[in-house]
N, C-alpha and C positions, 0 to 999 in steps of 0.2 A: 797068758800074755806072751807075745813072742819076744825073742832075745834083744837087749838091749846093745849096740856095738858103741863104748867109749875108746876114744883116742885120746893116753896121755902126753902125747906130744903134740896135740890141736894149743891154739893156742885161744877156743872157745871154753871158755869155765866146764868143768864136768856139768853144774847143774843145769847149765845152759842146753848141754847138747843132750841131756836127759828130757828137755823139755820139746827142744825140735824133734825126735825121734817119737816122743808119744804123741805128739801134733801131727807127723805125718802118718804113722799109725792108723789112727783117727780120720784123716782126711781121706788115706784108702781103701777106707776100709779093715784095717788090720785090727784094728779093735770096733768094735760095735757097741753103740749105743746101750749103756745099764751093762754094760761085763765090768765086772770087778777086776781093780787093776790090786797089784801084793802091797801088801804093809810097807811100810818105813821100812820096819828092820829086815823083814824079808827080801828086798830089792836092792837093798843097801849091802845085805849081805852077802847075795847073788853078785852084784856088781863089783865088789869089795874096795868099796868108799863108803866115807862116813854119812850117819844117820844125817847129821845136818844139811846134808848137799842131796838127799835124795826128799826131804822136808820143806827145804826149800823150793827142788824144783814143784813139786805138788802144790804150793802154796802157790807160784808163777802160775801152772794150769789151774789151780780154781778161778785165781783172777780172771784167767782169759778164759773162762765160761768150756773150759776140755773136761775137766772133770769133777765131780763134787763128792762130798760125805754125807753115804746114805745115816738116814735117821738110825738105824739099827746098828753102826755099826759099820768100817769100810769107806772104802774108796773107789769110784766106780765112773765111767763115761758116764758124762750128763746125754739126756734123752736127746737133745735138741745144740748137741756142740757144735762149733764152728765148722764151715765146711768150705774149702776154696771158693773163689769166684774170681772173674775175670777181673786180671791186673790191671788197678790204674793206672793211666798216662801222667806217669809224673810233670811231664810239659804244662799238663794241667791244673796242677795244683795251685793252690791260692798262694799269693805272696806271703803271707803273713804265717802261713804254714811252712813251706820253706825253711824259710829264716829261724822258727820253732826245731825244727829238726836240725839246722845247722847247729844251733847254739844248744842244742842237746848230747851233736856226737862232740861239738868243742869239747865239752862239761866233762867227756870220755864214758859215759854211754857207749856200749856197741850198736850195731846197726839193729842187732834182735833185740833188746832192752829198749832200743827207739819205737819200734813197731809195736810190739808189746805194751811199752806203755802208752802209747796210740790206741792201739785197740781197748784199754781197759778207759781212756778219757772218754773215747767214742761212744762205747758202750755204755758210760754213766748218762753221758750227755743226751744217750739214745731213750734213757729213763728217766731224765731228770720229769720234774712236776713241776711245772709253770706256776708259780705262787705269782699274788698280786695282794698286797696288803690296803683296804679300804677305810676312808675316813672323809669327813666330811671339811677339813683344814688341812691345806698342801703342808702344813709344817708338820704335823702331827702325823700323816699321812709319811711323807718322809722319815721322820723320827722314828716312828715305828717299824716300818720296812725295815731300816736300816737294823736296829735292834735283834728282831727277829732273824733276819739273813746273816750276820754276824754270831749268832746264836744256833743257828743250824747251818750255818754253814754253807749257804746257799745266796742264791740272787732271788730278793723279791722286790717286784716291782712296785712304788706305791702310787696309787689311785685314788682320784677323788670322786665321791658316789656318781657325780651328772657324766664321770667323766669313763664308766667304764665299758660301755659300748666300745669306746676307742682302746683300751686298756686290757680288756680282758676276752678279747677277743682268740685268743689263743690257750688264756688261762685252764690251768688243771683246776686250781683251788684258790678262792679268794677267802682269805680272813679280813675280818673285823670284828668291833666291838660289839656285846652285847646290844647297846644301844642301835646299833643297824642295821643289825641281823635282817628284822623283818623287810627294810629295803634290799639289801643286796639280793635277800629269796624272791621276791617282790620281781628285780630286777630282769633274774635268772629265769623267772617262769615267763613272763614277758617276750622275755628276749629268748624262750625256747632254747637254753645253751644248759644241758646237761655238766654242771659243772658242780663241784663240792663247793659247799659253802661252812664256813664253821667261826665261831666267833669266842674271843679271847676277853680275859679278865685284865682289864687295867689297873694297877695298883697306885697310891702317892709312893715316890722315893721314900726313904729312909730321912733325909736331910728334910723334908718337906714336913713328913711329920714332928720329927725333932725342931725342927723352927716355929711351928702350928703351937706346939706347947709350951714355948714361950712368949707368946705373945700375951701382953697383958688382959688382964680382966676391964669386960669391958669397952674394951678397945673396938673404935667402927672400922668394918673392913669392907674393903670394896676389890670386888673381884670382875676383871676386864679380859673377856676374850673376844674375840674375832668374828664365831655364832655364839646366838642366844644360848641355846640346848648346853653346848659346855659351860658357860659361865654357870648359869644356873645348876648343874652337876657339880661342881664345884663349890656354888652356895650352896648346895645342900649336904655336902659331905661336910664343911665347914661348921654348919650349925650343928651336925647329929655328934661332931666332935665336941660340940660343947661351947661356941662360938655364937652369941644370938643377935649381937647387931650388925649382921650381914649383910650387903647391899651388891644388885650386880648392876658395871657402871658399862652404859654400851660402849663399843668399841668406837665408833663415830662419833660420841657425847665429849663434855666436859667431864675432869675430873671433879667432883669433890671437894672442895677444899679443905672441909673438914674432917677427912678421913685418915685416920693412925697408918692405915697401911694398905697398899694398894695391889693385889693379887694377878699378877699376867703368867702366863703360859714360859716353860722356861724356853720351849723350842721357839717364841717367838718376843722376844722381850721387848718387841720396839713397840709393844701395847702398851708402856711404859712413857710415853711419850706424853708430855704435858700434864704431869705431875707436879704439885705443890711441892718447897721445901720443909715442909713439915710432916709428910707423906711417907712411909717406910715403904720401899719396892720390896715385893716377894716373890720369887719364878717359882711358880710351883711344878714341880716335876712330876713326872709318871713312868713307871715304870713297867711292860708286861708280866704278868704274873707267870712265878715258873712255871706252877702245874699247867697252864694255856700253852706253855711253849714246846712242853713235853706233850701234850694233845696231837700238837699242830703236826709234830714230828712223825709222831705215830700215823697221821694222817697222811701223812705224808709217802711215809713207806707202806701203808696199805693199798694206795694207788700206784705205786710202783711193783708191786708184787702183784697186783691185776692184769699191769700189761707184760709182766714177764711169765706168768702164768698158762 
């Protein structure tokens, strides 16, 4: 590897100017694609600064895709590292971008820590996977998205089945339930759109079942959602808990007036609406199953490691 020149009277951080000089390297040519770049301490000790500031800069180039750790062992130019290209016209740039970089050198960022981590948002942005979460109830449909993207950390959009022509038109991967699986594939072959489809475990809260076992013996319950298919999933998870005078009450109909307790959706409670005072409301909640969410994830990063591949 050729000689590294630090200036301790610059007033750019050592690891910093560790990081432009193997960048430019890189860009010239000076280092070639798979050349093994020296250990930590070897370079560290060459240079005579500490391990941390030469650990650091390596950890800045893996980010920005300059070099990676071979499997066996090393540190080495990635095959496919960055490589100049024509400067943009900053005149150009989007407002909203601007203003992101002013308020990032505000923050005291440098101008190469701005760019840097530009390039490393870019680059994610450049991979991310279009999730789109499906259901056949905008509440649930929402609920879920949200759940799931809070959980990994990501933006998923939610969908309702008739609605994802318009929806998933750009999608990587759409989840849903078990229960819809065969539509969304259904949809997908249809619609010719090579797209992952994979479908997650719904589970009751915690609070829901804790509630469900209180409820008296006995007791008629009526359970009201929005579509038939979940009320009725719902009646049946009810009975196989041990619950036998179950009833599901349509969401357009009268309540009951004889019913101990009346079962609505928690994401949508106003199915609650014209209920008797003798009537006990219960929101039943749902929660994604972990192992689903840790599926999804997985899945997630196997299609990102296709296109970077």
């Amino acid at each position: 590897m050729p000689d590294l020149r630090l200036d301790a009277t610059s007033g750019t951080p050592v690891y910093r100017q560790i990081v432009e000089q193997v960048r430019s390297l890189v860009e010239d040519g000076g280092l070639l694609p798979g050349e093994r770049l020296p250990t930590v301490r070897r370079l560290a000790d060459s240079l005579g600064v500490n391990r941390n500031t030469v650990s650091k800069a390596y950890a800045t180039l893996r980010g920005l895709g300059v070099i990676e750790t071979r499997a066996g062992g090393g540190t080495a130019v990635t095959a496919r590292a960055p490589r100049p290209g024509p400067q943009p016209d900053a005149h150009r740039a989007p407002g909203p971008l601007v203003d992101a970089v002013r308020e990032a050198v505000r923050s005291g960022l440098s101008p190469g820590e701005v760019r840097d981590l530009a390039f490393v948002l870019a680059q994610r942005a450049a991979t991310e996977v279009r999730t789109v979460f499906v259901e056949c109830n905008h509440e649930r449909a929402q609920a879920f998205a949200k759940e799931l993207g809070d959980r990994l950390h990501a933006e998923v959009r939610p969908s309702l089945l008739d609605e994802l022509d318009a929806t998933a038109t750009d999608g990587d991967l759409v989840v849903t339930t078990f229960f819809h699986l065969a539509e969304v594939r259904r949809w997908a072959h249809h619609a010719q759109r090579d797209v992952e489809t994979v479908a997650v475990v719904v589970a009751p809260h915690i609070r829901t079942l804790a509630r469900v076992a209180d409820l008296p013996a006995g007791a008629r319950v009526g359970v009201r959602y929005s579509t038939p298919h979940q009320a009725e999933q719902v009646r049946d998870w009810f009975r196989t808990a041990g619950l036998a005078d179950v009833v599901v009450v349509p969401h357009d109909g009268d309540v009951p007036p004889d019913l101990a307790v009346l079962v609505v959706p928690s994401e949508d409670p106003g199915l609650a609406a014209g209920v008797g005072r003798g009537t006990e409301v219960v929101e039943f909640g749902n929660v994604l199953d972990e192992g689903s969410i840790r599926m999804v994830g997985e899945v997630r990063d196997q299609i990102r490691q296709t296109r970077t591949s």
